[in-house]
Legacy VTK file of the C-alpha trace (Angstrom):
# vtk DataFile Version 3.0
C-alpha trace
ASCII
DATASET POLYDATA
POINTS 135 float
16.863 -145.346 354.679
14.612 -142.380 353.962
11.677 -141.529 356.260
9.545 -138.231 355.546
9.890 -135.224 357.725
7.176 -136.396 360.271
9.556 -139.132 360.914
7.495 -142.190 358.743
9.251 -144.531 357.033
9.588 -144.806 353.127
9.502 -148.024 351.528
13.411 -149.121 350.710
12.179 -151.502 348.329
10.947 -149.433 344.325
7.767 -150.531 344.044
7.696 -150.300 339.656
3.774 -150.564 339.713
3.546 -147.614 341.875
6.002 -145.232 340.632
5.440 -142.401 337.916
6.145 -143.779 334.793
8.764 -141.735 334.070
10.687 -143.829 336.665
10.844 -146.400 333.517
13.774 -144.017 331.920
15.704 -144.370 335.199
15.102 -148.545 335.395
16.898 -148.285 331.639
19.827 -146.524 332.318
20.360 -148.660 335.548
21.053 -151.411 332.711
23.388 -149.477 331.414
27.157 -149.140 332.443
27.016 -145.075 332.549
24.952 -146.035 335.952
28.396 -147.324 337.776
30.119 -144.485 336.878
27.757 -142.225 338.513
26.544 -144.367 341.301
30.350 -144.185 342.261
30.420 -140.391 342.444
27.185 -140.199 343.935
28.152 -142.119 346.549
31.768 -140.323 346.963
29.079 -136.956 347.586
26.773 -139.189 350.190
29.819 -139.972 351.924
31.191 -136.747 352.312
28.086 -135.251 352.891
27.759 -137.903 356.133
30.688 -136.345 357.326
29.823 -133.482 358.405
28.392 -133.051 361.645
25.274 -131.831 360.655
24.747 -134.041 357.278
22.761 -132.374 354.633
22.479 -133.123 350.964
20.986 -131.119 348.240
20.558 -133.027 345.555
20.764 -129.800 343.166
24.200 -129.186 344.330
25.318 -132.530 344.163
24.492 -133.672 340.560
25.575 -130.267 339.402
28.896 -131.100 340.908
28.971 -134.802 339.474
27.928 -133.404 336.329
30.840 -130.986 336.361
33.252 -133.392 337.273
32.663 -135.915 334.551
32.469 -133.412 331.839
36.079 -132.723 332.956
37.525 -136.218 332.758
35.076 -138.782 330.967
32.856 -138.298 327.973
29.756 -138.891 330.053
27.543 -135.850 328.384
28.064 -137.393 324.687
27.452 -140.879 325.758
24.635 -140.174 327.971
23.060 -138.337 324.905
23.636 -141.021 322.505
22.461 -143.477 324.490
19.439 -141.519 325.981
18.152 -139.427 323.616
15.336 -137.025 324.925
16.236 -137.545 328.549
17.835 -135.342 330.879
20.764 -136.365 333.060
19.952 -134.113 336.075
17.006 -135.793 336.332
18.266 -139.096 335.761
20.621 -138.620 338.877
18.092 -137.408 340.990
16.392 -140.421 340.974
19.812 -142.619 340.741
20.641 -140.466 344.267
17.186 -140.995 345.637
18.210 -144.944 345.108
21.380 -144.945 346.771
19.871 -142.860 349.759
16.684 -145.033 349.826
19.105 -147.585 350.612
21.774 -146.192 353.105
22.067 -147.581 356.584
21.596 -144.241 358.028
18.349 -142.732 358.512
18.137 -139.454 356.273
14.703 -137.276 356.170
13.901 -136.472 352.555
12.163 -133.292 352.093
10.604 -131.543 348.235
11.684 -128.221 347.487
10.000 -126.652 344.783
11.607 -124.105 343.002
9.712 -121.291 341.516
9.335 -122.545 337.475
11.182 -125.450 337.415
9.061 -128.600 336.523
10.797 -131.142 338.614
11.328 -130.689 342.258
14.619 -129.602 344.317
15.170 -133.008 346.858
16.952 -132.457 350.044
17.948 -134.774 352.653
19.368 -134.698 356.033
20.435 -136.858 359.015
17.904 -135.504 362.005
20.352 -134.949 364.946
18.295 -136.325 367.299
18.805 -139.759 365.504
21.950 -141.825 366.891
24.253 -141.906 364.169
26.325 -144.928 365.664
22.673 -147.091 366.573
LINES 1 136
135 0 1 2 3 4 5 6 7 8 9 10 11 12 13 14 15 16 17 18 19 20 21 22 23 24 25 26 27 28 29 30 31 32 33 34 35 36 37 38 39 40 41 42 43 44 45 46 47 48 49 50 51 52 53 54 55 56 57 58 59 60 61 62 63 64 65 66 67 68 69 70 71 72 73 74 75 76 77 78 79 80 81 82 83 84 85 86 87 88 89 90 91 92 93 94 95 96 97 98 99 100 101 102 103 104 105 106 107 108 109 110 111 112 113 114 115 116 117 118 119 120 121 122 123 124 125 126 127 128 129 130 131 132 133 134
């Protein structure tokens, strides 16, 4: 679940009608069979990120590090730009990680950074210690 940092709940449910509609790019490569291969390693970085005893993720870090990883073993680059021409897999992952937070059973406090001429924003999230993590 993903609440903002005053603590307020974000929906866990993608509303379509109310999302940017560059969201529409992410909805068509969640069709496509690319989208298990990095919803696994996304989720081996959530889970290692949770962890750690003070949980933080930076979604920078981690899609670099996916991205990394499967141009190392798995042809993911060519395939992504075959299939997706014109879009950019970073971004693509950011919202495929904002997903698979959105809908962890822990509670994790997403927060915008903005970095200084980049167009998209830097997300981070982390586990607020005050929040049981066994509840």
């Amino acid at each position: 679940m993903i609440t903002d940092p005053k603590m307020r709940n974000v929906s866990s449910e993608l509303n379509r009608s109310k999302l940017a509609s560059y969201w529409d790019d992410y909805f068509l490569y969640a069709t496509d069979p690319l989208h298990d291969i990095t919803g696994h390693e996304l989720a081996v970085e959530v889970d290692a990120c949770k962890a750690h005893p003070r949980p933080f993720i930076d979604s920078k870090v981690i899609i670099n590090r996916v991205l990394g990883r499967l141009s190392n073993t798995h042809t993911f680059h060519r395939q992504f730009s075959e299939r997706f021409p014109g879009l950019q897999p970073a971004q693509i992952l950011g919202m495929q990680l904002y997903t698979i937070v959105l809908n962890d059973a822990e509670i994790w406090v997403y927060v915008e950074t903005h970095h200084l001429g980049h167009v998209f924003p830097n997300a981070t999230y982390f586990i607020p210690r005050h929040v049981s993590r066994d509840a």
